[in-house]
SERO-4910 file (N, C-alpha, C, O; in steps of 0.05 Angstrom, whole numbers):
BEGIN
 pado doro    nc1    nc2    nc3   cac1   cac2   cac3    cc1    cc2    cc3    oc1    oc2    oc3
  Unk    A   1102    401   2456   1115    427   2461   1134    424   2484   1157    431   2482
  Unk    A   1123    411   2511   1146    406   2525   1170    397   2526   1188    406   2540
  Unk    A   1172    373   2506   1191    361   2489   1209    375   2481   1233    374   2489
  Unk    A   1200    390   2462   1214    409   2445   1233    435   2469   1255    444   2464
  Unk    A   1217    441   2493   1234    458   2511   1256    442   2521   1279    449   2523
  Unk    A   1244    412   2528   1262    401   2550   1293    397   2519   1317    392   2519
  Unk    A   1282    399   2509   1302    383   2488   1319    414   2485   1342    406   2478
  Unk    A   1321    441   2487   1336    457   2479   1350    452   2501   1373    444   2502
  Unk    A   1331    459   2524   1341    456   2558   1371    440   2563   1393    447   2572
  Unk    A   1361    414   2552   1383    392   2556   1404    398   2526   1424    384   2525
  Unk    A   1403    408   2514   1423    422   2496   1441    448   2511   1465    448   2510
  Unk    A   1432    462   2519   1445    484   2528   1462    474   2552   1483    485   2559
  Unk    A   1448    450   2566   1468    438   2589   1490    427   2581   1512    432   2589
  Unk    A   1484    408   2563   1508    396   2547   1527    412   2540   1551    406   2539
  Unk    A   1518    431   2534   1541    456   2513   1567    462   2543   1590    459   2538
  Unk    A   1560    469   2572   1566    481   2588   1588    465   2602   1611    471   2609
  Unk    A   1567    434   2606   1586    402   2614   1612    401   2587   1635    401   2597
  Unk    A   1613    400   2572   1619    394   2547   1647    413   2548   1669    403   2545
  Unk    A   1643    443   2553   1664    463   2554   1680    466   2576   1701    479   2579
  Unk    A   1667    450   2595   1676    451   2624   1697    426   2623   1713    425   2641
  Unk    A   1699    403   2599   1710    382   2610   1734    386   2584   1751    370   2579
  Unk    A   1730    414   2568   1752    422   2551   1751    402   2526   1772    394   2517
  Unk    A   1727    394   2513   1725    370   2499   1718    396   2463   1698    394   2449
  Unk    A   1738    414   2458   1728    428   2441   1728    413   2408   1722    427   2389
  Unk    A   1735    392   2406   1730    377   2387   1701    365   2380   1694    360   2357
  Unk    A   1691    364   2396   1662    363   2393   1646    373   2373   1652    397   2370
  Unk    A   1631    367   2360   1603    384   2347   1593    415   2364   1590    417   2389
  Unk    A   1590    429   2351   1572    460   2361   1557    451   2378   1557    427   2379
  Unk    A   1541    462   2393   1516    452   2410   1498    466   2389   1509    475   2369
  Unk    A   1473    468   2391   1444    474   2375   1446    502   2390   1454    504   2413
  Unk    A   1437    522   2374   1448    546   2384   1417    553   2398   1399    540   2390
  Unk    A   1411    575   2418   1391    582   2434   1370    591   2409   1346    590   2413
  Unk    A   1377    598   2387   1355    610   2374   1348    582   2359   1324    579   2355
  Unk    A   1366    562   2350   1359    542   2340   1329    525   2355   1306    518   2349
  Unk    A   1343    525   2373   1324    513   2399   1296    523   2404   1276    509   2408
  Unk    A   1298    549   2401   1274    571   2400   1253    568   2371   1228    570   2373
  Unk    A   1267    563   2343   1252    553   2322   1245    522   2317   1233    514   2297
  Unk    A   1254    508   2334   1245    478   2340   1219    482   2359   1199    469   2352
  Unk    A   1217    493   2374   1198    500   2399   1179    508   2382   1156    500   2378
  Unk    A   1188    520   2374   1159    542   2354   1146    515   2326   1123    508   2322
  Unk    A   1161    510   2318   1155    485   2299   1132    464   2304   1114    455   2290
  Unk    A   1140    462   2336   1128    435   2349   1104    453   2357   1082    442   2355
  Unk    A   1104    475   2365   1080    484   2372   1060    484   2352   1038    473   2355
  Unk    A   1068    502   2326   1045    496   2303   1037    478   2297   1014    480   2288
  Unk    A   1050    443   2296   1057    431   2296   1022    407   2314   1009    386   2310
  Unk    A   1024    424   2330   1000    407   2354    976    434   2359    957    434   2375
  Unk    A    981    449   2344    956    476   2344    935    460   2331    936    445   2312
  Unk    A    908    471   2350    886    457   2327    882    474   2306    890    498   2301
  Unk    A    864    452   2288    862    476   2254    848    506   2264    840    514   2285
  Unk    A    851    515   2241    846    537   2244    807    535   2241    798    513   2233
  Unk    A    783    559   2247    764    556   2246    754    556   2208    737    543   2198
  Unk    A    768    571   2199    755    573   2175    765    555   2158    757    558   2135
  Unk    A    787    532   2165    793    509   2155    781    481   2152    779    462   2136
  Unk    A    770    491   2185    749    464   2184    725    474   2181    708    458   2185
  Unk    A    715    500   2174    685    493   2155    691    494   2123    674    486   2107
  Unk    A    713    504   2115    717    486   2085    714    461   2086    700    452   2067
  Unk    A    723    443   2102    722    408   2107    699    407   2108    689    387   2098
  Unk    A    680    425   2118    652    416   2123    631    420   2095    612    407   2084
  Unk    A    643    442   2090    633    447   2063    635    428   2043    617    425   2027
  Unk    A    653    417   2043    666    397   2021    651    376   2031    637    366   2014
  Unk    A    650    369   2046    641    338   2071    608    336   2057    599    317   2044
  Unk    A    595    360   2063    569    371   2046    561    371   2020    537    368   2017
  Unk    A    574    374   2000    573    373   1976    576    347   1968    557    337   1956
  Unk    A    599    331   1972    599    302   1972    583    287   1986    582    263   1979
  Unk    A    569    296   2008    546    274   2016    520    283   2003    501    267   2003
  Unk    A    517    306   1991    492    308   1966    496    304   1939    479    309   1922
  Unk    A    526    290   1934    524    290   1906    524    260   1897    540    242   1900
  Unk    A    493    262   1881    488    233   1868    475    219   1875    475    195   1868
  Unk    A    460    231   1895    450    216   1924    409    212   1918    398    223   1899
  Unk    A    395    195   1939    372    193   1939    365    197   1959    383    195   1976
  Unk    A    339    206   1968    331    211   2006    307    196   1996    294    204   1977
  Unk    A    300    165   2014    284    144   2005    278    148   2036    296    143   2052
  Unk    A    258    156   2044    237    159   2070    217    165   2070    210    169   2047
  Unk    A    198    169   2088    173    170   2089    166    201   2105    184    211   2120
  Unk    A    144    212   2102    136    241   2115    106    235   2125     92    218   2114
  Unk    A    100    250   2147     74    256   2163     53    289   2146     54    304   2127
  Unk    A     43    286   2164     30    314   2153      4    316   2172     -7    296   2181
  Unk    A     -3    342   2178    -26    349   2186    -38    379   2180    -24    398   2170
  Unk    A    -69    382   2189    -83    407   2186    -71    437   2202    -56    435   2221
  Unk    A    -76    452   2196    -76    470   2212    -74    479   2243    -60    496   2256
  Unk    A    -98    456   2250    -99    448   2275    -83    435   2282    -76    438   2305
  Unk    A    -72    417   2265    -48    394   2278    -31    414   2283    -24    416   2307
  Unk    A    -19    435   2264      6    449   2274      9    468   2303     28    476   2316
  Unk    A    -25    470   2303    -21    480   2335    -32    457   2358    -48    461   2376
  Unk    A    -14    429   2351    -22    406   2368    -57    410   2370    -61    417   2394
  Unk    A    -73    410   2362    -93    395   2360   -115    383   2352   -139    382   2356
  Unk    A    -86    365   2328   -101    349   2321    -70    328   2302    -49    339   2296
  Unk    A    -77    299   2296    -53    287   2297    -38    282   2276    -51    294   2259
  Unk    A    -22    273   2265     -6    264   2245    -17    253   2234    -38    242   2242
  Unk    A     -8    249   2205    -24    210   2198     -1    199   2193     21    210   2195
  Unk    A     -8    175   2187      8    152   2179     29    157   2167     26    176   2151
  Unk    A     54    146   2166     76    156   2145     69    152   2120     52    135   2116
  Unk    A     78    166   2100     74    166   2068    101    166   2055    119    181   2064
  Unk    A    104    152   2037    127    146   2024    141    167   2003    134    170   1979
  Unk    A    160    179   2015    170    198   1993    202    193   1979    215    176   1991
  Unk    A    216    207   1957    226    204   1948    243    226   1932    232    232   1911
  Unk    A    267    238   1935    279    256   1931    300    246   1922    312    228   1933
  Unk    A    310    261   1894    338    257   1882    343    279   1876    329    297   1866
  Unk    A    380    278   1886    394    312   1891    416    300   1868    427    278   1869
  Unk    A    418    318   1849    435    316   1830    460    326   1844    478    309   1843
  Unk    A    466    352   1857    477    363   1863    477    392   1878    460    408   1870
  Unk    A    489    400   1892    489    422   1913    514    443   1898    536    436   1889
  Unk    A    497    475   1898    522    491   1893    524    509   1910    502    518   1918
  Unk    A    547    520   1921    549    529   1953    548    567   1927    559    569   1905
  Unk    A    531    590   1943    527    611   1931    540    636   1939    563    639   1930
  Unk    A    529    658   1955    542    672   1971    532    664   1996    508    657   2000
  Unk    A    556    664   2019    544    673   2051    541    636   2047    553    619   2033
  Unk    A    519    634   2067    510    611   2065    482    603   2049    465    587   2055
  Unk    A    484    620   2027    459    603   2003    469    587   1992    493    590   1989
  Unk    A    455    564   1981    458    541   1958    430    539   1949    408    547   1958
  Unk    A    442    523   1925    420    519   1908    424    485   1910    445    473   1906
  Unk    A    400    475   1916    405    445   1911    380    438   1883    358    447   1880
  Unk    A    399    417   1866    386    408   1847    375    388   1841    388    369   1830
  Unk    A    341    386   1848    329    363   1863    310    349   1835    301    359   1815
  Unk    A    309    330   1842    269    314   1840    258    314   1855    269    305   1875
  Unk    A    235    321   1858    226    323   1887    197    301   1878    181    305   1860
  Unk    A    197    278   1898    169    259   1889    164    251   1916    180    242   1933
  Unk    A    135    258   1919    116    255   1937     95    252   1934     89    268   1916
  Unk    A     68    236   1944     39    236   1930     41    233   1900     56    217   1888
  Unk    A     20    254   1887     27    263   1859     50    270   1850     58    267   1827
  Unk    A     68    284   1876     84    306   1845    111    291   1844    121    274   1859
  Unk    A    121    303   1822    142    288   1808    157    311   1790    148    315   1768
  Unk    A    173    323   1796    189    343   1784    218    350   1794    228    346   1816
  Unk    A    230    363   1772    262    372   1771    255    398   1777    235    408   1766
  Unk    A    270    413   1795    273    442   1807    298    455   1820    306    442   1839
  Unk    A    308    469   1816    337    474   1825    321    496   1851    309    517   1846
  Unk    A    324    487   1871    312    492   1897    334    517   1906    358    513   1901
  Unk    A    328    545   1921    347    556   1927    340    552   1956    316    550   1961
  Unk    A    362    551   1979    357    540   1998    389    558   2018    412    561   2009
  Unk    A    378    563   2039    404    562   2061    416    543   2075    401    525   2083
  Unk    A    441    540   2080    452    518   2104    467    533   2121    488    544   2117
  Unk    A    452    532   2147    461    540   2167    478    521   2185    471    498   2179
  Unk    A    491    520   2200    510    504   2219    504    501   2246    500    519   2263
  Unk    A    502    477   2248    500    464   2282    516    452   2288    517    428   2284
  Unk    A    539    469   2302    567    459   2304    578    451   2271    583    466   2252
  Unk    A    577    422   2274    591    414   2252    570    395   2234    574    378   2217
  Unk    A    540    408   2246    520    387   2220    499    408   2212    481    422   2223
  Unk    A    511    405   2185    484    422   2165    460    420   2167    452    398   2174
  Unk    A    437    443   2159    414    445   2174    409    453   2140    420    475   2134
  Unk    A    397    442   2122    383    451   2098    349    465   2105    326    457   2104
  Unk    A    361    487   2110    339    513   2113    320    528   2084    327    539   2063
  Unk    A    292    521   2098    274    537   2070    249    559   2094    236    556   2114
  Unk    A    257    583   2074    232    601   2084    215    600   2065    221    610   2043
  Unk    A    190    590   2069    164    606   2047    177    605   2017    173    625   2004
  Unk    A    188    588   2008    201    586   1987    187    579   1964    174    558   1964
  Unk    A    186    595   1940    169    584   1922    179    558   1900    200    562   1887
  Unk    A    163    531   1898    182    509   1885    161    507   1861    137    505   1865
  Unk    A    170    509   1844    151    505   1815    136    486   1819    145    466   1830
  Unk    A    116    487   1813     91    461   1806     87    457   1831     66    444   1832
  Unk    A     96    461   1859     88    454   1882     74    465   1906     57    457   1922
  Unk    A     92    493   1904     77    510   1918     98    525   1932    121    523   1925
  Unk    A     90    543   1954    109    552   1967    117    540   1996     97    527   2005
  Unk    A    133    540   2011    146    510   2036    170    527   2047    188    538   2034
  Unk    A    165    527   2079    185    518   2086    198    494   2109    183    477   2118
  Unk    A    218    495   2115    234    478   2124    255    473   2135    273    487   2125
  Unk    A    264    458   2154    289    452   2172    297    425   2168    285    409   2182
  Unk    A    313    418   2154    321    392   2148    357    389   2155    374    403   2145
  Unk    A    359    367   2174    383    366   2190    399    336   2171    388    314   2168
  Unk    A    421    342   2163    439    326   2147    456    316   2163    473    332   2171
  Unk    A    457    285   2174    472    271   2189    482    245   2193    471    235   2213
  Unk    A    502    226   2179    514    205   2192    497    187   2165    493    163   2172
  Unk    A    488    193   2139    478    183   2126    442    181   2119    429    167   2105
  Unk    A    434    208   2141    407    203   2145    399    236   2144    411    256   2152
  Unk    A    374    233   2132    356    267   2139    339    261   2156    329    238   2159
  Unk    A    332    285   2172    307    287   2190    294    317   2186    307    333   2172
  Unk    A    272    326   2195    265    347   2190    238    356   2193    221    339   2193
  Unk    A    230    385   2196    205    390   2187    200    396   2167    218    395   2149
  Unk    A    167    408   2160    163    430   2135    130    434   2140    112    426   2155
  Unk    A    135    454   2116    100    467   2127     90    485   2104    105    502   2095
  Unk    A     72    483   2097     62    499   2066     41    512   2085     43    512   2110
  Unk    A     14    527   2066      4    542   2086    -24    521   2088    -38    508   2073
  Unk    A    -20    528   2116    -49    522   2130    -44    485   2143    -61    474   2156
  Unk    A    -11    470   2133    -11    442   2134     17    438   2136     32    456   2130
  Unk    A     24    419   2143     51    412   2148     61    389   2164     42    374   2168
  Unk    A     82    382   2174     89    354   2180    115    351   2188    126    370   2200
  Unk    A    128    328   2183    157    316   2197    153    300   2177    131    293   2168
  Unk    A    197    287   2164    205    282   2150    230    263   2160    248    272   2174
  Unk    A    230    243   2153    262    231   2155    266    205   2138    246    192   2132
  Unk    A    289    198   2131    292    176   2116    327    176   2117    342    187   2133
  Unk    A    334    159   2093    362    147   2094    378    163   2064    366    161   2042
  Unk    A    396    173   2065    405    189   2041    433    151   2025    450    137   2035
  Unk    A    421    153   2002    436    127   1989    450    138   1959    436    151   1944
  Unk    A    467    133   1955    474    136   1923    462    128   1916    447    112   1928
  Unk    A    460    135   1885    445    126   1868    444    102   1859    428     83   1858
  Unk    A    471    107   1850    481     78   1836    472     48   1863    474     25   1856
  Unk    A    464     57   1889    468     40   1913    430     28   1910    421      8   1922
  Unk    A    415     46   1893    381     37   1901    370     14   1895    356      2   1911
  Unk    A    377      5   1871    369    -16   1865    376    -42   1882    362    -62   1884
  Unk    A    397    -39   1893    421    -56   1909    388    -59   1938    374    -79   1943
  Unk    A    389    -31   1950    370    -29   1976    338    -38   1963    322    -54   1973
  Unk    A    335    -24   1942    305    -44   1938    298    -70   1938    279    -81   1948
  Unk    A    321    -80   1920    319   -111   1924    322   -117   1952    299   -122   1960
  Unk    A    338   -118   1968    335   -126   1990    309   -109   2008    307   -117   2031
  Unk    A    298    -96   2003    270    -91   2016    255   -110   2010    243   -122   2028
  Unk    A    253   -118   1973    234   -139   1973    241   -167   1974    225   -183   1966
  Unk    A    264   -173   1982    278   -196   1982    266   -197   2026    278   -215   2037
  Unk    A    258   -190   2034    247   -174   2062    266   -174   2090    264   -179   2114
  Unk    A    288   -163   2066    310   -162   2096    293   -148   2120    271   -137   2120
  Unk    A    308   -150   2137    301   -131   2163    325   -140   2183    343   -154   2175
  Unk    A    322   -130   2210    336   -131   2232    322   -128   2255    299   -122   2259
  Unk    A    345   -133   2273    331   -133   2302    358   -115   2320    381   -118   2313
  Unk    A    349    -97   2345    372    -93   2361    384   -114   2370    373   -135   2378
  Unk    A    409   -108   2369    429   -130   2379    421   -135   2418    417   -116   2433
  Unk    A    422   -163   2425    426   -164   2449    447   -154   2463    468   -143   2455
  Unk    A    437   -160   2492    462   -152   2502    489   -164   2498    511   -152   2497
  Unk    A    483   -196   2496    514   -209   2490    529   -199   2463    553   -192   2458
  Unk    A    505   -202   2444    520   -187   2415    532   -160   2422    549   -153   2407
  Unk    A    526   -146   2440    534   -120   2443    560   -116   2452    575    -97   2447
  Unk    A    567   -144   2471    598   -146   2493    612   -149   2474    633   -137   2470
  Unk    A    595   -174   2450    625   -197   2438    621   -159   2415    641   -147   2422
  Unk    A    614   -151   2406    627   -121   2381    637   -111   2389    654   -100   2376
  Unk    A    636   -102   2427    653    -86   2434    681    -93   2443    699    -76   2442
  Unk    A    686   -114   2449    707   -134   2453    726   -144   2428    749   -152   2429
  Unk    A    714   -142   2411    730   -147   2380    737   -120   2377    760   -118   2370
  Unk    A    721    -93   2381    733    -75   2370    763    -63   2390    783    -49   2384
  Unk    A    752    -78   2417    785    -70   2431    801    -83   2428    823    -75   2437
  Unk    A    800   -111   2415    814   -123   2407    836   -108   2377    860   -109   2374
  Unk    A    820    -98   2364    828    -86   2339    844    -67   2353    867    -71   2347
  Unk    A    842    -48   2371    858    -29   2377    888    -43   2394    907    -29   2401
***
């Protein structure tokens, strides 16, 4: 924007030098209102988006990170007592969710269209569900929701950076949830290498200099 002023600024001077040295062969100068819709240009120009622009992006950002996708993680659970801390979690248990697809409803309802496999159960359910906003990361919200064959649940499950985390709670029991959200087409690719027994380790500190040092290098 300053640009854009200094640039009429030094136009209007020119115009004054220019008439003063009798040089009327010259080009017009850029006229004051010209100057004035350049200014304005450059301003929209560097305005941030608008708010209801970027939660369409987010919306969209959302729908494409649930569509086609798997949530391959593990959940806790406890009694009654556990939920009023006293008494503990158990062990992680291996669960397994496939989202066909998310349909955004009124307000902020969706319906997501799941498999839902855990323990025993094993079923297709078109889940109706809220997403509320934390800043800019979806929060897949369930009250007391009734899910066929399963029961009624709810839940806070936070969508982020390729990963879910979350609670939930049926009556009288409930737990914590997280795992890695993968395409579909991507599982077989990650199972084999589970049993092929990849794994990893944190990077040391020197691995940490020489990634950060290549990446300023890239810039």
């Amino acid at each position: 924007m300053k640009s854009a002023v200094f640039l009429g600024s030094f136009v209007v001077q020119a115009a004054i030098i220019t008439a003063s040295l009798g040089t009327a062969d010259e080009p017009a100068p850029e006229s004051s209102a010209s100057a004035q819709d350049s200014s304005k240009a450059a301003i929209e120009k560097d305005a941030p988006a608008k708010p209801e622009d970027l939660q369409a992006e987010r919306i969209e950002s959302f729908k494409q990170a649930l569509d086609g996708v798997v949530f391959r993680g593990t959940f806790q659970m406890t009694n009654d007592d556990g939920l009023k801390g006293k008494a503990p979690l158990t062990k992680p248990i291996i669960e397994r969710y496939e989202i066909d697809r998310v349909s955004k409803g009124v307000d902020d309802n969706w319906v997501v269209f799941a498999r839902i496999q855990y323990a025993d159960r094993d079923v297709r359910v078109p889940v109706p569900v809220r997403v509320v906003w934390a800043e800019d990361t979806p929060v897949i919200t369930l009250e007391s929701i009734p899910i066929p064959l399963i029961g009624d649940y709810s839940a806070r499950v936070v969508i982020h950076d390729g990963f879910y985390a979350g609670t939930w709670s049926g009556k009288g029991y409930g737990g914590v949830l997280a795992g890695q959200i993968i395409k579909k087409a991507d599982e077989a690719m990650i199972k084999k290498m589970e049993d092929d027994g990849w794994n990893m380790r944190m990077p040391t500190k020197a691995e940490k200099e020489s990634v950060d040092k290549e990446a300023q290098t890239k810039e």
